[in-house]
C-alpha positions as CSV (number, residue, x, y, z in Angstrom):
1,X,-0.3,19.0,-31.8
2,X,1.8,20.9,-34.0
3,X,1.6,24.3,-31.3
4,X,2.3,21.8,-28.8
5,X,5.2,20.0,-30.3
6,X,7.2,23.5,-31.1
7,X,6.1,25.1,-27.8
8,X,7.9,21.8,-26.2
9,X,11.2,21.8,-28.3
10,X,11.6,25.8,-27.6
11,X,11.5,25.0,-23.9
12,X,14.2,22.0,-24.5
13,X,16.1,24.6,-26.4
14,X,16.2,27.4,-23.6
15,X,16.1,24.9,-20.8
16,X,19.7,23.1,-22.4
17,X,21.3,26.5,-22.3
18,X,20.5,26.9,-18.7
19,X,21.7,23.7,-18.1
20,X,25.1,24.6,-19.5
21,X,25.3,27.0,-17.3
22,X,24.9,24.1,-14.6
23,X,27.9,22.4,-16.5
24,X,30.5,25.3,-16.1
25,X,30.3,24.9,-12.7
26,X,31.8,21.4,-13.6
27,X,34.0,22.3,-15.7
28,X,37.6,22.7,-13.1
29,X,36.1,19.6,-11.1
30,X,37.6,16.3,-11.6
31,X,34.0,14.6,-13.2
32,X,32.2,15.5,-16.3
33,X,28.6,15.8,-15.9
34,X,27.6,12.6,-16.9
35,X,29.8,11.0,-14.6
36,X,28.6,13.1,-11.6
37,X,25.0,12.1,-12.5
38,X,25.9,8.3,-12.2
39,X,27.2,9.2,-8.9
40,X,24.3,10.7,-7.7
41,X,22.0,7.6,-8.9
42,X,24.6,5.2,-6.7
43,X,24.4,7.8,-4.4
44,X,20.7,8.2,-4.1
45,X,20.0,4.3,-4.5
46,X,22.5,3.4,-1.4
47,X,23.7,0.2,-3.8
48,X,22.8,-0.9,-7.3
49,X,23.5,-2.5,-10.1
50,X,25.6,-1.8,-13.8
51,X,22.3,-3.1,-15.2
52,X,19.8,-0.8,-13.2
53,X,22.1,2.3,-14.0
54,X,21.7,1.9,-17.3
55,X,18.0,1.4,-17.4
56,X,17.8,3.9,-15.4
57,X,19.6,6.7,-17.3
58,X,19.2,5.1,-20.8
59,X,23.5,5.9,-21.4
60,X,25.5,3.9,-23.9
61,X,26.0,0.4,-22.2
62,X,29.5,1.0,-23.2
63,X,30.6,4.5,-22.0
64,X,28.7,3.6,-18.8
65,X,31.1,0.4,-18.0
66,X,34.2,2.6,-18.5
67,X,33.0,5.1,-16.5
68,X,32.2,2.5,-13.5
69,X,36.0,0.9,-14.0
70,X,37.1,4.4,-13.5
71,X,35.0,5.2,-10.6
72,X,36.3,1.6,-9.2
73,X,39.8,2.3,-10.0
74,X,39.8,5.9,-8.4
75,X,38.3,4.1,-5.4
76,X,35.0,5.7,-5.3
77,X,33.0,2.2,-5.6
78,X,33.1,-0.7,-4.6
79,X,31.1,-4.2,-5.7
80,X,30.1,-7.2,-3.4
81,X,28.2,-9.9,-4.8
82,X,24.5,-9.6,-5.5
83,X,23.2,-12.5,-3.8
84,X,20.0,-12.2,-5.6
85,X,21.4,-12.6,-9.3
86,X,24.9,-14.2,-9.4
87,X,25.5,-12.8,-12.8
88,X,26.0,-9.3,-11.6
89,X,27.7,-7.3,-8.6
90,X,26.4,-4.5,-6.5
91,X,27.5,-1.4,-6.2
92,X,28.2,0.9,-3.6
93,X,30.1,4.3,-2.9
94,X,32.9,4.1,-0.7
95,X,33.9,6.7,2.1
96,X,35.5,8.4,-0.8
97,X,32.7,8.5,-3.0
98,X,30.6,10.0,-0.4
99,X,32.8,13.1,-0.1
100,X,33.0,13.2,-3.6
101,X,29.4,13.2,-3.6
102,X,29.1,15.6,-1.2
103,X,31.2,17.9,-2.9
104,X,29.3,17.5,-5.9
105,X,26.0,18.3,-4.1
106,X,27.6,21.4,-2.7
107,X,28.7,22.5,-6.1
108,X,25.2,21.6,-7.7
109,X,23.3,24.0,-4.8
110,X,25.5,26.7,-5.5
111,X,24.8,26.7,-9.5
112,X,20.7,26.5,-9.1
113,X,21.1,29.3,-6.7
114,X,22.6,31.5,-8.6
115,X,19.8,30.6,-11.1
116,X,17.0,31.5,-9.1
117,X,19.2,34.6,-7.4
118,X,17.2,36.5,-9.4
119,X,13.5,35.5,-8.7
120,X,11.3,36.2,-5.6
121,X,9.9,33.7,-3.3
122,X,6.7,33.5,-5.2
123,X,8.2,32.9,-8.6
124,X,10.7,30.4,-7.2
125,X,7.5,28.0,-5.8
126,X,6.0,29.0,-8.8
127,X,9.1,27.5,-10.7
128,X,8.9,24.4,-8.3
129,X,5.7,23.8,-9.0
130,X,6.2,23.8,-12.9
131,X,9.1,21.8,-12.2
132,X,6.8,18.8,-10.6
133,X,4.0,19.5,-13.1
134,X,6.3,18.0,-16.1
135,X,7.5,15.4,-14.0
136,X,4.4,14.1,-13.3
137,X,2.8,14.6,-16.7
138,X,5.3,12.9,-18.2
139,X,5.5,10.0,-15.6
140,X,8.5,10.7,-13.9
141,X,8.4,7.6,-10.9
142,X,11.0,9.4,-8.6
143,X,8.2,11.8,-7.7
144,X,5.9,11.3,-5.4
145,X,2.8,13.0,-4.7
146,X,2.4,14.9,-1.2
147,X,-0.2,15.0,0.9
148,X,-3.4,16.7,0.4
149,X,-4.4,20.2,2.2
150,X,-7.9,21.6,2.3
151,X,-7.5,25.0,3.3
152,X,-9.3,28.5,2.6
153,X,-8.8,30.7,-0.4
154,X,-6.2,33.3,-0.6
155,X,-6.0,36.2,-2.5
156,X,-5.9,35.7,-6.3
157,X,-7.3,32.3,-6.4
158,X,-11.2,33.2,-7.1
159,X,-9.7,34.0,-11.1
160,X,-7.8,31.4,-10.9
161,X,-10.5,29.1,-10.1
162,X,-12.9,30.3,-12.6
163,X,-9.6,29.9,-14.9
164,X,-9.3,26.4,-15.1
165,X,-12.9,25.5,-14.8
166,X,-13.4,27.6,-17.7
167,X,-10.8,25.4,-19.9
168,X,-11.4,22.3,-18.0
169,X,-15.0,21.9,-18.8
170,X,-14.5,23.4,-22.3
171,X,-12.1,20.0,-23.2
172,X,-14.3,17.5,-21.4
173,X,-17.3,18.6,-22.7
174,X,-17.5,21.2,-24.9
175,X,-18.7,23.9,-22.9
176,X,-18.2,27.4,-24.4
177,X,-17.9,31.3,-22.7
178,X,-20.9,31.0,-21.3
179,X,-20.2,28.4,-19.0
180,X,-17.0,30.4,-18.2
181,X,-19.3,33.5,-17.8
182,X,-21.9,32.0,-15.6
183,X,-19.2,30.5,-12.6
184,X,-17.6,34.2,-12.6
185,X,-21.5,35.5,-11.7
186,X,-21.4,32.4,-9.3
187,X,-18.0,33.0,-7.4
188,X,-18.8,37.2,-7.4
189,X,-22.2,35.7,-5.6
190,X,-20.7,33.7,-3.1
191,X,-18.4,36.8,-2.1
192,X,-20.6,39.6,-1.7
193,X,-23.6,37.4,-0.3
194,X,-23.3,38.1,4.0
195,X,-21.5,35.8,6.2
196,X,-25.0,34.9,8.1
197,X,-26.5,32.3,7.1
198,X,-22.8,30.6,7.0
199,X,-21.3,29.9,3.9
200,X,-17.2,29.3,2.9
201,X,-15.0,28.0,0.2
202,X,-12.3,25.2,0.6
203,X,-9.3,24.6,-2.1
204,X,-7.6,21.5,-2.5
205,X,-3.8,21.9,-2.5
206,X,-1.3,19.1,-3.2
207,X,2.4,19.7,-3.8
208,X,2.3,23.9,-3.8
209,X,-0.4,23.4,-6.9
210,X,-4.4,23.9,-6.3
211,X,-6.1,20.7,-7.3
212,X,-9.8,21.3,-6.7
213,X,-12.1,23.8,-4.7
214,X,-16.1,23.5,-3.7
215,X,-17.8,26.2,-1.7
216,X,-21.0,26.5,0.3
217,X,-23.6,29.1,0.7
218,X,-27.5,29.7,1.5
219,X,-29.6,28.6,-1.3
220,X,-31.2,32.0,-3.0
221,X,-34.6,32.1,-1.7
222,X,-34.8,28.3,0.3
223,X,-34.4,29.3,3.8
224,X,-32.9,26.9,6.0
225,X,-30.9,25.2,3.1
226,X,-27.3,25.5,1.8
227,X,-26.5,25.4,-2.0
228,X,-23.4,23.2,-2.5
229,X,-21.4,24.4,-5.8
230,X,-18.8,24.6,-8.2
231,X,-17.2,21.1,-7.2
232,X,-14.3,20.9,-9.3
233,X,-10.8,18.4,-9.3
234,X,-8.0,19.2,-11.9
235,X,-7.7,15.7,-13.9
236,X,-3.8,15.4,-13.5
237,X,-5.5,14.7,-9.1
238,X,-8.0,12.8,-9.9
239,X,-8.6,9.2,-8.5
240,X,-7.4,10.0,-5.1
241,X,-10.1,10.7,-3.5
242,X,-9.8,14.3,-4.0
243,X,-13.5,15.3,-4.8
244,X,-14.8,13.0,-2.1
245,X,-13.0,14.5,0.5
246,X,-14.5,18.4,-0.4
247,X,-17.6,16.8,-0.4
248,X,-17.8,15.5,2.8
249,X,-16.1,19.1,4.1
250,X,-19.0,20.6,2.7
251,X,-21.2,18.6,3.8
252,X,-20.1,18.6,7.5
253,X,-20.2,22.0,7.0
254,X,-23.2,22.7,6.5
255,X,-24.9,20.3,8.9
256,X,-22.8,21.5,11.1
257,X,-23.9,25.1,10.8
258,X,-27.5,24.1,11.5
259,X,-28.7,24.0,8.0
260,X,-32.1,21.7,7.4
261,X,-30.7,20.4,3.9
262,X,-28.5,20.7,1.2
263,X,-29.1,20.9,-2.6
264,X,-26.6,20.8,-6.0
265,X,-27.1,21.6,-9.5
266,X,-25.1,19.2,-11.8
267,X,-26.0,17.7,-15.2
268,X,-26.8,14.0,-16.3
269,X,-23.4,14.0,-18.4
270,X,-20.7,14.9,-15.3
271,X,-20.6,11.3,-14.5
272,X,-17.8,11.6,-11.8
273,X,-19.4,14.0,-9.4
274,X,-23.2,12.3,-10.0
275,X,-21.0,9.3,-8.3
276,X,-19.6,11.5,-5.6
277,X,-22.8,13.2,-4.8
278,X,-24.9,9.4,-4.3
279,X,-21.8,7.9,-2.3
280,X,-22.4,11.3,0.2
281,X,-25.9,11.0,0.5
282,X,-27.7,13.1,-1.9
283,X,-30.5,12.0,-4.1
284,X,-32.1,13.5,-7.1
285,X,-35.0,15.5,-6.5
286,X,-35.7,17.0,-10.1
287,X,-34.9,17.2,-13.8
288,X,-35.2,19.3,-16.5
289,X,-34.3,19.9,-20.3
290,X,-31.5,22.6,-20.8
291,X,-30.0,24.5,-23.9
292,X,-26.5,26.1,-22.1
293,X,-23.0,26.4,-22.8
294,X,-24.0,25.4,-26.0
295,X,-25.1,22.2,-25.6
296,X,-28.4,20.3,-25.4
297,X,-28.2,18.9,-21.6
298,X,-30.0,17.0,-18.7
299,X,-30.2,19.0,-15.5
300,X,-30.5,17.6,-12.3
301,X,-31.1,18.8,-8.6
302,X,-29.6,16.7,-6.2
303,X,-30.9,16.9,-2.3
304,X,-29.5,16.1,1.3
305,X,-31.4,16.6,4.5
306,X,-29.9,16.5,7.7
């Protein structure tokens, strides 16, 4: 973890200087930046409690209760009893508070722009994305995970598929170049193969970020039947129902294109897609011994007919 660990505390290091940046735009305002982020909290919640601020930003109980007497003597709070714990008060801003506030958000707009004046539309989503990445890696529980889009490839996004498979299935199991190799053969396949019989490619997009992809195409010398491949879900997506959902696209697919069946190639050890691949309807039809990616396997072909 050592890579890992100094890689993390460079970015802290660059990422605090662009916060300071943030801060000067505090700096001729009447509230630090500490004290502006306990607005927004108040703010954001609509009414809370001393106690749930500071579990909430982890501050010094102490510097956090002065700063709340201050807010309540400048008039920007007010408490009302909290009917469901008698031992504390809630809080809430008053009309004040919510110009205040709204001042504050102004202010805070105008700083990030300026920090991403200098980026183009792609790197700012880019940027975004990244943004929710950490946040979610690190279990931020503000965030909330947006809706899932199945949608069709767009330029760039064949590397970047064969990408993260590559490294994906080289940390689950151990798979080396080849594997990485073999899928960039596959996806240069499905692309220069004709457009009759049918075939097409989904990706699975959730917050700006692609979380899986399958594709579709004619099986190489099996007419009538479609070869359903490279099934894949980033783990960080996993568990909501992700790789069930291209399944069943591909599947409708091609039974809806007037194939007679469909077949898969997967191996005895990817557990998670044998699971997705029985709950659809497929059933294995064949096995066999394999030496690849440098490791002894189980191959199996799976089989739907329509």
């Amino acid at each position: 973890m050592a890579d890992e660990i100094e890689d993390i505390r460079a970015f802290n290091r660059f990422y605090t200087r662009q916060i300071g940046l943030l801060e000067e735009h505090y700096a001729e305002g009447p509230l630090s930046l500490p004290e502006a982020r306990v607005l927004y909290e108040i703010d954001a919640r609509g009414h809370t409690t001393a106690g749930e601020l500071y579990r909430a930003l982890r501050m010094d109980r102490g510097y956090l209760s002065r700063m709340l007497r201050k807010f309540a003597d400048a008039g920007l709070t007010a408490m009302s009893p909290n009917l469901d714990d008698r031992r504390s008060n809630n809080l809430a801003l008053t009309t004040d508070g919510d110009i205040i506030v709204n001042r504050l958000n102004e202010r805070s707009d105008d700083a990030v722009e300026q920090l991403l004046h200098r980026l183009d539309g792609s790197e700012r989503r880019a940027l975004a994305a990244a943004m929710g990445t950490i946040r979610r890696l690190l279990g931020d529980e503000a965030l909330s995970s947006g809706p899932v889009v199945i949608r069709g490839p767009r330029i760039g996004e064949l590397g970047w598929l064969i990408h993260r498979q590559g490294l994906i299935y080289n940390e689950q199991f151990g798979w080396n170049i080849e594997f990485e190799a073999l899928i960039a053969g596959i996806y240069a396949q499905y692309q220069s193969v004709p457009v009759a019989p049918p075939k097409e490619l989904w990706v699975a997009e959730q917050d700006g970020t692609i979380v899986g992809s399958i594709f579709v195409m004619p099986s190489d010398g099996l007419a009538g039947s479609a070869q359903l491949r490279m099934l894949y879900v980033e783990p960080a997506a996993r568990g909501q129902g992700v790789g069930a959902a291209l399944v069943a696209q591909a599947v409708s697919f091609a039974r809806g294109s007037g194939y007679e069946r469909m077949r898969l190639w997967t191996h005895t050890n990817q557990v998670s897609a044998r699971k997705l691949y029985a709950a659809a309807g497929f059933a294995i039809v064949e096995t066999m011994p394999e030496h690849n990616f440098g490791k002894e396997l189980s191959g199996e072909i799976w089989e739907m007919r329509f």
